[in-house]
N, C-alpha and C positions, 0 to 999 in steps of 0.2 A: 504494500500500500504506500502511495505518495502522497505528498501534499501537492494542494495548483498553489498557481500565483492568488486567487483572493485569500487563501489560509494566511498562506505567510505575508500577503500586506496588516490581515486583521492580525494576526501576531505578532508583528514587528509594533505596529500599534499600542495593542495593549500590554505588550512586556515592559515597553517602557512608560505608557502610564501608570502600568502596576508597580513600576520599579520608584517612579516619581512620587508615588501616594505612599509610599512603605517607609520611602526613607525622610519625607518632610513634611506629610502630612498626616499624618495618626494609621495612613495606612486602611482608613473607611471604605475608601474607593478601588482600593488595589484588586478588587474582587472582579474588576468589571472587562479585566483579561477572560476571566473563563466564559461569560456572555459572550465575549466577541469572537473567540475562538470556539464556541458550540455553534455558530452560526454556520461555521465551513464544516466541522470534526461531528458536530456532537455533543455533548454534557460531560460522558464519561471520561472518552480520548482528552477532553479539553482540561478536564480536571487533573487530570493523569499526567497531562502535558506540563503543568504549570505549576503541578508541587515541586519539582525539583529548583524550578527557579524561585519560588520563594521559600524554601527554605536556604540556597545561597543569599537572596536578598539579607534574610533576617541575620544571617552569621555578620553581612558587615553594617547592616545596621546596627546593631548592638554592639557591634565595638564601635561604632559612633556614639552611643547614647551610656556607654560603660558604666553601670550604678548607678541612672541619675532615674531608675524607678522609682515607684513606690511600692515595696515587695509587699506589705499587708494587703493592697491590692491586688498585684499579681499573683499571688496566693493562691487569695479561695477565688478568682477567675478559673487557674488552673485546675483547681480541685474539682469547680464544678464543671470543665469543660470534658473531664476524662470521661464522665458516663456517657456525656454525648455525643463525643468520639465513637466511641462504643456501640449505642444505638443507630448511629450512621452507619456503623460497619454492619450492622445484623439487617438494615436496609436495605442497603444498595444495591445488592444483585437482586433484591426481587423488586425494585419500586420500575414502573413503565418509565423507558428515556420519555417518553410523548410529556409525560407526568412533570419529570424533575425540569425538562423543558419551560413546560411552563409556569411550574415553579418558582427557576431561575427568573424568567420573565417578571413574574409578580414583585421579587425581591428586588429587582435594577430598580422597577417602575417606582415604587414601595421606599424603597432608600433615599431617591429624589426628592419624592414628598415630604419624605422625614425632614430632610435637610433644610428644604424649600421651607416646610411653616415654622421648625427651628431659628430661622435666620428673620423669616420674619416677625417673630414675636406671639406664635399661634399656640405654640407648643413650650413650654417651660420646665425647666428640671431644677426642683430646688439642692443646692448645694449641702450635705452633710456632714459633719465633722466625724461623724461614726460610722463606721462600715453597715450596713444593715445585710448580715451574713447569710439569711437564707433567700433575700431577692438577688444577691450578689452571686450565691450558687448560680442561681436559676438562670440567669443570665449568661454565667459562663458556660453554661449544658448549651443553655439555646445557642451560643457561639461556635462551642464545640460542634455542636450536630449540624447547623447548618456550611461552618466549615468544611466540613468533610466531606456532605455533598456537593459544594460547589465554590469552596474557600469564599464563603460570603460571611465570615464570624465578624465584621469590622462593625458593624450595627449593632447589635445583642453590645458587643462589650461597651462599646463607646456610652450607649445607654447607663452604664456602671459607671465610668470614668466621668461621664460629663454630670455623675449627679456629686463628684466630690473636689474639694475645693484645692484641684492641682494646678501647676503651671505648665503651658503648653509643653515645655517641654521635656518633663515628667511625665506626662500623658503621654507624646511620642514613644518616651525611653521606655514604659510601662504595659505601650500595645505592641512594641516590637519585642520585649519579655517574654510576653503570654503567647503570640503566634510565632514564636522559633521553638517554644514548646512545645504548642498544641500540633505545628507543624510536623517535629518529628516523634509524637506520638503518632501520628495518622500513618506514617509513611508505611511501618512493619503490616500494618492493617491494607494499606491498600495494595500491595505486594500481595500479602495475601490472596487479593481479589482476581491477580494476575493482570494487574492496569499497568504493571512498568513492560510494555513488550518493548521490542526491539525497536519496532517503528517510532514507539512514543518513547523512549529514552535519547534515541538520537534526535530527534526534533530539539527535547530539550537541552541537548547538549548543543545545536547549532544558533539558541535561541539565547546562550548563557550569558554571552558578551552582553549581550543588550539588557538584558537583567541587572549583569553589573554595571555598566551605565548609567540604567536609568536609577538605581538606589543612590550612585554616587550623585548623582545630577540632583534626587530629591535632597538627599544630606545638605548640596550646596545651597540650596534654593529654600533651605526651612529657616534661615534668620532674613531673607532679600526677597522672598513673594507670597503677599497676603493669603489666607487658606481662598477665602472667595471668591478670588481670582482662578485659581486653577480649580476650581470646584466647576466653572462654570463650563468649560469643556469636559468632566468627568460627569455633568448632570447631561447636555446635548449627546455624547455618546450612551448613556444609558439609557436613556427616552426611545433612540432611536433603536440600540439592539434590544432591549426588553421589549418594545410593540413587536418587534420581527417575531423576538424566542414566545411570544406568546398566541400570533397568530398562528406559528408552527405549532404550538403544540395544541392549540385549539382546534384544527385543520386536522390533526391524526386521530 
C-alpha cells in the first residue's frame, strides 16, 4: 500500500501544525493531524500514523518545559487517564471506522465551539486553589480514552488545567507531562492491535523531520505569537475537515 500526493500534502500539513500546537500552545489543537490524515488513510492508519510522531514531539518538548509542571496536577491526570487508555484499547477493534469517523468529526466541530464561546465570554471556568480529585480523575479517563482513539485528549485535560490558577507556561510544561505519558502508555496497547505495520511505520518515519520542526518552531513561537492568532487557522482547518469526517461517516 502507498500513499498519493493528497495524503502527504494533508500530512505535511498537519505534522506540523500538530508539531506547532504541542510545543507553544498547550498542545489543544495538535489533534487535528489525525482529522486530516483520516481524510486520505482512514481513523485507524491515521492514528497509527501519528503516535510515533508525537511521542518524539513530547520527548523535546519536555526538555523545553524541564520541571516547570505542576506535578499535583499531572498526577491524578495520569492516574485517571490509565483506565481510559484501557477502555480504548478493549474498543477499538470492535467500534465501526464509519462510527469513530464521525466521531472524530463531532470532536474537531465540538473543540471549535468550545474554544469559540471560551474566548468569547459564553463559557466560564472558575479558577480553584484545590485540586477537586475525582472530576480531575474523570477528566483524565475522558483524555485518556478519547486519546487513544484519535489523540484528541487536549480538551478533557485542558478542561482540568484551565479551571486552576497556573501560568501559561506551567500549563504548557504540564500538558506536555501528561501526553508523553499517556502517549507511551498507549503505544505497547496499540502494537498490540497490530496498527504499527510496515507501511505505517515508514510513513512515520519519513514524516519525522517535520515533527521535529514543527515542535521546534512551536517552542520558538510560545513567548512571540499570541494563542489567538494561531488558533485561528487551527479553528478554519477543523471546521473544514470535521464537516468532511462527518459527512463520511454519515454517508456509510
Amino acid at each position: 500500500m502507498t500513499w498519493d500526493l493528497s495524503f502527504w500534502l494533508l500530512a505535511i500539513t498537519g505534522v506540523l501544525i500538530a508539531g506547532i500546537a504541542k510545543g507553544g500552545f498547550s498542545g489543544g489543537a495538535a489533534f487535528v493531524a489525525t482529522p486530516m490524515l483520516a481524510l486520505s488513510v482512514g481513523p485507524v492508519n491515521a492514528a497509527a500514523i501519528m503516535l510515533p510522531l508525537l511521542m518524539m514531539m513530547d520527548v523535546i518538548a519536555l526538555r523545553a518545559y524541564w520541571r516547570q509542571w505542576s506535578w499535583p496536577d499531572g498526577r491524578v491526570l495520569i492516574l485517571g487517564a490509565v483506565p481510559g487508555i484501557i477502555l480504548g484499547w478493549l474498543l477499538f477493534s470492535v467500534v465501526d471506522e464509519r462510527l469513530v469517523k464521525l466521531a472524530l468529526g463531532v470532536m474537531s466541530l465540538g473543540f471549535v465551539a468550545y474554544m469559540m464561546a471560551k474566548a468569547r465570554g459564553w463559557i466560564t471556568i472558575r479558577k480553584s486553589e484545590q485540586i477537586n480529585t475525582p472530576v480531575a480523575l474523570s477528566w483524565g479517563a475522558t483524555a485518556g480514552f478519547t486519546s487513544f482513539v484519535s489523540h484528541a485528549g487536549g480538551p478533557p485535560a485542558s478542561m482540568h488545567l484551565l479551571s486552576r490558577p497556573i501560568a501559561k507556561t506551567t500549563y504548557q510544561a504540564t500538558s506536555t507531562l501528561l501526553f508523553m505519558m499517556i502517549n507511551a502508555v498507549k503505544a505497547p496497547f496499540y502494537a498490540s492491535l497490530g496498527l504499527f505495520g510496515a507501511v505505517n511505520v515508514k510513513t512515520s518515519l519519513a514524516l519525522l523531520p517535520l515533527a521535529v520542526a514543527g515542535i521546534l518552531i512551536g517552542i520558538w513561537l510560545h513567548k512571540r505569537v499570541s494563542e489567538a492568532q494561531f488558533y485561528v487557522v487551527i479553528y478554519l482547518c477543523l471546521i473544514v475537515v470535521g464537516g468532511k469526517l462527518i459527512i463520511e461517516g454519515l454517508a456509510g
